[in-house]
C-alpha positions in Angstrom: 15.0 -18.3 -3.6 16.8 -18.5 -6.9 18.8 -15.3 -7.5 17.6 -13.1 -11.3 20.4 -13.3 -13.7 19.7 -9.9 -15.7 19.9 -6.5 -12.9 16.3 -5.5 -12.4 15.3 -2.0 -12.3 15.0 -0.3 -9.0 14.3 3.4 -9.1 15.2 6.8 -10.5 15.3 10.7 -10.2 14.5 12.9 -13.6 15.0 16.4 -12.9 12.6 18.3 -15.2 11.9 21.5 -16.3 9.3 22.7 -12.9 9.8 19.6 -11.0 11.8 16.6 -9.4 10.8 13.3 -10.6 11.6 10.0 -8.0 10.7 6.8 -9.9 10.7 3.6 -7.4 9.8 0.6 -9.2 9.5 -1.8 -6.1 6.0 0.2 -5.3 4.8 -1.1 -8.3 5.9 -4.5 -8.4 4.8 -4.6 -4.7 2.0 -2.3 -4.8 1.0 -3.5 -1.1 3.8 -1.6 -0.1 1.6 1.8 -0.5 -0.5 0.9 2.4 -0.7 3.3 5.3 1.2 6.0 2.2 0.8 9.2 4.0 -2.1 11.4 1.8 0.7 14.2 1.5 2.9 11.9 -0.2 0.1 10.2 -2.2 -0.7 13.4 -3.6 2.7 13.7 -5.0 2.3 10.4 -6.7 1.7 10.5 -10.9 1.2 6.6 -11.9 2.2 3.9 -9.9 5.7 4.0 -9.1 6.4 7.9 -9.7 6.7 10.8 -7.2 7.0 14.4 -8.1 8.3 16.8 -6.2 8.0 20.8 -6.9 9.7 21.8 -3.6 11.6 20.6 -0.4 9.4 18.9 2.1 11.4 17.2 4.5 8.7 15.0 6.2 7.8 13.4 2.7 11.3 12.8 2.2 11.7 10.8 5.5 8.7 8.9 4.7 9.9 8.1 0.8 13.1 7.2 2.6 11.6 4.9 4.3 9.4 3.2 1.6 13.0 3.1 -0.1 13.9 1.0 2.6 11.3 -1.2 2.4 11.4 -1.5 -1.0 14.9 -2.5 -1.4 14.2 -5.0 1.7 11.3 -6.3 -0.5 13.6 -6.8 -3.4 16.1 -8.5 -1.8 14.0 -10.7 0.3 12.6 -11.1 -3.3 16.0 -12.4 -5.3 15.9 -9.5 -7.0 19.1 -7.9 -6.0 
């Protein structure tokens, strides 16, 4: 697959006033990758690509760890990186 010429966006982290923004962009360009998303961690979902996060939860931070995984292998098996 032909490679992008331009860098393509990939994700985030805002860190607001009350909470902790995590923006990963691959979800929404590959929205199928939300399937079997734990309801814990679709609850902390605002929009389609955005996470927020008001406290430490290890457990939803393994499992957005690993949907950063598969994202970036989506990407990459993509041509976007």
């Amino acid at each position: 697959m032909k490679r992008l010429t331009k860098p393509m966006y990939f994700g985030s982290v805002k860190i607001n006033k009350s909470y902790v923004s995590f923006h990963l962009m691959p979800v929404y360009v590959f929205p199928d990758l939300l399937v079997g998303l734990s309801p814990g961690l679709k609850r902390r979902m605002q929009g389609k690509s955005c996470f927020n996060f008001k406290e430490i939860d290890r457990e939803l931070f393994q499992e957005l760890s690993q949907l950063v995984g598969a994202g970036y292998d989506q990407y990459e098996k993509s041509g976007y990186l």
